[in-house]
GUMARDREN-17004 format. One record per residue (C-alpha): residue number from 1; residue in one letter; x, y, z. Coordinates in steps of 0.2 Angstrom, whole numbers, plus 5000, padded with zeros to 4 digits. Layout:
REM residues N
NODE    nr   rest      u      v      w
NODE   NUM      A      X      Y      Z
...
//
This chain:
REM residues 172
NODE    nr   rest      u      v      w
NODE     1      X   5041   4875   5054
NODE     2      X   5046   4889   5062
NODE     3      X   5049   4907   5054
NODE     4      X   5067   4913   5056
NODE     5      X   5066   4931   5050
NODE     6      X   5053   4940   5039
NODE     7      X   5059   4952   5025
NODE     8      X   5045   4960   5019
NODE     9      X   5043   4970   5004
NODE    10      X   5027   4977   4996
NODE    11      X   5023   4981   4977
NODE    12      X   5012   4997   4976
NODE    13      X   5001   4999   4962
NODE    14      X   4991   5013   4957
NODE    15      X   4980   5010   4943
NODE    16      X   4970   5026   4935
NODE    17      X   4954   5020   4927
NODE    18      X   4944   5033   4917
NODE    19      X   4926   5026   4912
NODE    20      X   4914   5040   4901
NODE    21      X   4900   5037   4892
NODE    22      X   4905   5039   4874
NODE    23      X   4913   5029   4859
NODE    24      X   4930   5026   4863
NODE    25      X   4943   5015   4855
NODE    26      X   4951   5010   4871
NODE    27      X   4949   5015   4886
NODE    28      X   4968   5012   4896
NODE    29      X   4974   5014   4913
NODE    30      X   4993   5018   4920
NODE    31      X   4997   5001   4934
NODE    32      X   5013   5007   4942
NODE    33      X   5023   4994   4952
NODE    34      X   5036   4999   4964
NODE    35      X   5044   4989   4979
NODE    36      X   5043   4998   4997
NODE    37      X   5049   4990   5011
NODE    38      X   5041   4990   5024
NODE    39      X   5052   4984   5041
NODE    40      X   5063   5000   5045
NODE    41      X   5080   4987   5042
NODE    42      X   5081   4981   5025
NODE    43      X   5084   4961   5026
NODE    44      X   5101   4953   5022
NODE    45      X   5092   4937   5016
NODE    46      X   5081   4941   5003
NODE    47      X   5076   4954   4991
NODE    48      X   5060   4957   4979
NODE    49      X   5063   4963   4963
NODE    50      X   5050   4972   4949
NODE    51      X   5058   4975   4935
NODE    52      X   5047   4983   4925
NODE    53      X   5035   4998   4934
NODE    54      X   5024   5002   4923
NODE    55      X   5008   4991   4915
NODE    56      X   4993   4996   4904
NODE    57      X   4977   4988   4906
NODE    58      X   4964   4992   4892
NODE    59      X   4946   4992   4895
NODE    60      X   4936   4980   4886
NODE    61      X   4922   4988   4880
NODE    62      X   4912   4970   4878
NODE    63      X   4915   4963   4893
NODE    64      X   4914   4981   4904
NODE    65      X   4929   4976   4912
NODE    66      X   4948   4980   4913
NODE    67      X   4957   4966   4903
NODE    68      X   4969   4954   4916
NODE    69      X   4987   4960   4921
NODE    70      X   5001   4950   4923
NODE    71      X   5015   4958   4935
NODE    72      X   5031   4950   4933
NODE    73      X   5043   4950   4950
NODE    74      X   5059   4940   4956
NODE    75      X   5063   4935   4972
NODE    76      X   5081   4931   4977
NODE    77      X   5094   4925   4990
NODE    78      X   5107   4940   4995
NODE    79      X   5117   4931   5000
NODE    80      X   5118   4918   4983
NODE    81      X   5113   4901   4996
NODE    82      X   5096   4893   4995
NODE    83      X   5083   4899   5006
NODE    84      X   5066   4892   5010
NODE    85      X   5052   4909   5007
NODE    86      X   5032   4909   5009
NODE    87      X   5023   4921   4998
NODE    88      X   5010   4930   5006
NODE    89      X   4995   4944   5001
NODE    90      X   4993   4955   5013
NODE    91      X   4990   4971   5007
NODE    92      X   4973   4971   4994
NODE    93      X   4965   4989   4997
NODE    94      X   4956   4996   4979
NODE    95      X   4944   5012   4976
NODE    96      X   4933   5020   4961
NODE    97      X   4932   5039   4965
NODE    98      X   4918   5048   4957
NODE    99      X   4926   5061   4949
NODE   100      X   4912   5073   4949
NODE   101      X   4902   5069   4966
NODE   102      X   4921   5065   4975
NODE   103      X   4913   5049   4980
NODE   104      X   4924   5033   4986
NODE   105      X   4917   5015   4984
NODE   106      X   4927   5000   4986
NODE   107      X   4931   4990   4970
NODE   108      X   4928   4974   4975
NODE   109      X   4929   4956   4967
NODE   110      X   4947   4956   4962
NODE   111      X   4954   4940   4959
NODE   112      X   4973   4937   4959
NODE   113      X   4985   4921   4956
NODE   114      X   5002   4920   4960
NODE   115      X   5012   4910   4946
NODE   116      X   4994   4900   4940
NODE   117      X   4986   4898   4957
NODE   118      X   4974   4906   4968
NODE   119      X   4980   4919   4977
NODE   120      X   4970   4930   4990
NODE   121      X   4973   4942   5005
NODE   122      X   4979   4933   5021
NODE   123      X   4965   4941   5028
NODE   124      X   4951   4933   5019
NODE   125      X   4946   4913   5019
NODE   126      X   4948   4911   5000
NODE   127      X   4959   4897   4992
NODE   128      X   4978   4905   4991
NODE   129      X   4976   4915   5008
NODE   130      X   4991   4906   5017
NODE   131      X   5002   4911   5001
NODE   132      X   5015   4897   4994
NODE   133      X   5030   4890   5001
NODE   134      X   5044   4889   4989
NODE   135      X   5061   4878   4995
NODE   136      X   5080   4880   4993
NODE   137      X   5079   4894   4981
NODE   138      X   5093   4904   4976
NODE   139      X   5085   4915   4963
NODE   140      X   5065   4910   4959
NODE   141      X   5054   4922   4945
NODE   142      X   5037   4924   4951
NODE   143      X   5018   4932   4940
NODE   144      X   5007   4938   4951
NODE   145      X   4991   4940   4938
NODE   146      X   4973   4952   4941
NODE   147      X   4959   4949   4935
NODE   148      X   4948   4964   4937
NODE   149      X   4927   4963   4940
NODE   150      X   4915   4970   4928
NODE   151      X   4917   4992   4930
NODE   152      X   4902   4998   4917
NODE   153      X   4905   5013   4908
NODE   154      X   4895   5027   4918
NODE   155      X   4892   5046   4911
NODE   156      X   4903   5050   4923
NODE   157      X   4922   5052   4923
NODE   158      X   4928   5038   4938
NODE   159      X   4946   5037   4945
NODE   160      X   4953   5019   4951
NODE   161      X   4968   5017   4960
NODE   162      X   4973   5002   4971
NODE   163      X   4987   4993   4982
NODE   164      X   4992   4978   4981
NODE   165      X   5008   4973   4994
NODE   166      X   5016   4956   4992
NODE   167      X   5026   4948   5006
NODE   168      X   5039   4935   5008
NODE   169      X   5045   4928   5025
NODE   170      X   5060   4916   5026
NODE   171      X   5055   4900   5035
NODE   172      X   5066   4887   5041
//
């Protein structure tokens, strides 16, 4: 199949993480969403929708990770007919910053599924790298969910932030 047009729109999220070594209750970090996109004309087929921008994910102290997030996100027809989309990641870029020395490392291991399946960068040769094809849809809701590595509490005040772009291309 060929592809007729690609409309592509990204959802940014930032996501703060602050990790000290003390007792705390929760430890919570701001994951804001927001559709950019990217092509400089806006498509007349298809539109990404996020409803909701803003998403907490607490740390959880026992497993020294940030628990999963689920994002909720529609895709839709403009023009009300059925289209045929692929879903694609290609935009998976995450940081830690020391917030003390100003030092950046990557934050790596990451997993992501898109409505229960594997879902990984089109860049990487991971299961879900070619995205998901969805057929004669009008209107479709889609979860993309994030399941977050291990980040040990440090004495140190760290800063994560991330972006994650989701694509859809129409095909034939």
């Amino acid at each position: 199949m060929g592809i007729k047009a690609i409309s592509t729109a990204v959802i940014i999220t930032s996501l703060s993480a602050y990790s000290v070594l003390v007792q705390a209750a929760v430890i919570e970090s701001i994951f804001s969403p927001q559709v950019t996109i990217f092509k400089s004309s806006v498509s007349d087929a298809l539109e990404i929708i996020a409803k909701k921008n803003n998403f907490i994910a607490q740390y959880d102290e026992s497993k020294h990770a940030f628990k999963p997030i689920s994002i909720p996100f529609e895709v839709r027809s403009r023009k009300g007919t059925p289209i045929n989309y692929r879903l694609t990641l290609p935009l998976s870029q995450h940081f830690c910053k020391n917030t003390v020395t100003k030092s950046i490392t990557p934050l790596t291991g990451l997993q992501f599924w898109l409505d229960g399946q594997p879902l990984a960068p089109i860049a990487s040769s991971l299961p879900g790298n070619r995205g998901y094809l969805f057929e004669k849809q009008v209107k479709n809701n889609h979860v993309i969910g994030i399941q977050y590595p291990p980040q040990p509490q440090t004495n140190v005040e760290q800063q994560c932030y991330g972006i994650l772009g989701v694509q859809a291309e129409i095909e034939l």
